[in-house]
N, C-alpha and C positions, 0 to 999 in steps of 0.2 A: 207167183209173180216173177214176170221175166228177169228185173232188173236183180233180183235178190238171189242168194244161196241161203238153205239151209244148215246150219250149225248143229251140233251132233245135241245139243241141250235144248233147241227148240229156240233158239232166237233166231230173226234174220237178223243177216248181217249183206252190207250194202256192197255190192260190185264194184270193184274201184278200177278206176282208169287214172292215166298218166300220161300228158301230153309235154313233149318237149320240144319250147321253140329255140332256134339257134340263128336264127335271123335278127336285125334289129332293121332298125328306119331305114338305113341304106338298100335294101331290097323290100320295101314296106308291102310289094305285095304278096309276098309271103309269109306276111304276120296274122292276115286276116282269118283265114281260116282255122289256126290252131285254138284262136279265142271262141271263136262260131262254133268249132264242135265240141269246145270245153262249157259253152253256156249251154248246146242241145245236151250233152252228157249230164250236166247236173240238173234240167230241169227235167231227164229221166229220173232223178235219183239217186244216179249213181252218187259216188263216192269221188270228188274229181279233183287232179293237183295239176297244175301248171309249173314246169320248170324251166326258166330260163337261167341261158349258158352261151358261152362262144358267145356273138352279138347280140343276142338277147336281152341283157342286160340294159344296152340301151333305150329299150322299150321302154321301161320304166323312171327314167331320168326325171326328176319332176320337173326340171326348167322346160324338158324336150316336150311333155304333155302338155304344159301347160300352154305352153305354144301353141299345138294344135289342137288345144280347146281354142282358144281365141281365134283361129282361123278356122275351124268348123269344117265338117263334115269329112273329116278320117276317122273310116271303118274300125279302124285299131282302139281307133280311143272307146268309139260307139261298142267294140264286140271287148273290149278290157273290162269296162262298164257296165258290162251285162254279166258278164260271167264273177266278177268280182259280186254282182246282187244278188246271181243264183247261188253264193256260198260257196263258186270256185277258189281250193286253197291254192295261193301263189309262194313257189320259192324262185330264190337267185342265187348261184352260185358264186360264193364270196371270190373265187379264184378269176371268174371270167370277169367279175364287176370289174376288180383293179388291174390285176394285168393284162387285161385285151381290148376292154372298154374302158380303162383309163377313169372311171369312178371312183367315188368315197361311197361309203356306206350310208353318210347324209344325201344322198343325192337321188335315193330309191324314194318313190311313193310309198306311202303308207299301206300297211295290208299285208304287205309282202316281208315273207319271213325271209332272214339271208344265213345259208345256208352253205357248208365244206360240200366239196364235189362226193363224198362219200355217201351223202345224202341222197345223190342219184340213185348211185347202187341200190339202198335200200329202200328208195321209192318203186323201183323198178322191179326188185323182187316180191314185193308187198302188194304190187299189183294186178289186175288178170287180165289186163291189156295196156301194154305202153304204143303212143304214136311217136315218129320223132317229127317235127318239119324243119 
């Protein structure tokens, strides 16, 4: 199986990928695709984590979604949505939420783990391919 490696004791174990956004809403069209290929990655099977950082954090604002649920039709929310039902794991970096995005920790949607920037490193090493956008 493509998606898979073999383990020296005969289990497979899942390919993992690592996608990291650093955008938030202020350039929203660069948020769209990091979600797009974190839903096609996990409905290959991989193994798949989303990390936001730098303005990313905004993403996830729940006043800010919730906004653009009620005004309909951003890709962001539709490809957050999708990738959050394929089992894509999401983190946030605690450091980018308060001092660059200006957040609390109350102010993240649900789902999303919040997470020390060291968390990157070790996603990053852990995985067999990281994207940044």
């Amino acid at each position: 199986m493509a998606q898979t490696q073999v383990q020296s004791e005969g289990q497979e174990q899942k390919k993992k990928i690592l996608i990291v956004v650093t955008h938030g809403p202020e350039d929203l069209d660069r948020t769209y695709a990091p979600l797009f290929m974190a839903s096609i990655a996990a409905s290959m099977e991989y193994e798949t984590s989303v990390f936001f950082m730098i303005k990313g954090p905004k993403l996830l604002d729940k006043k800010w979604q919730e906004e653009e649920r009620k005004k309909g039709g951003n890709p962001f929310i539709h490809f957050f949505d999708m990738a959050r039902d394929n089992g894509v794991k999401m983190y946030v970096c605690i450091q980018s939420l308060k001092d660059m995005c200006h957040m609390k920790e109350d102010d993240v949607v649900e789902g999303v783990e919040l997470v020390g920037g060291s968390t990157l490193i070790d996603l990053t090493m852990d995985a067999d391919r990281t994207l940044f956008f």
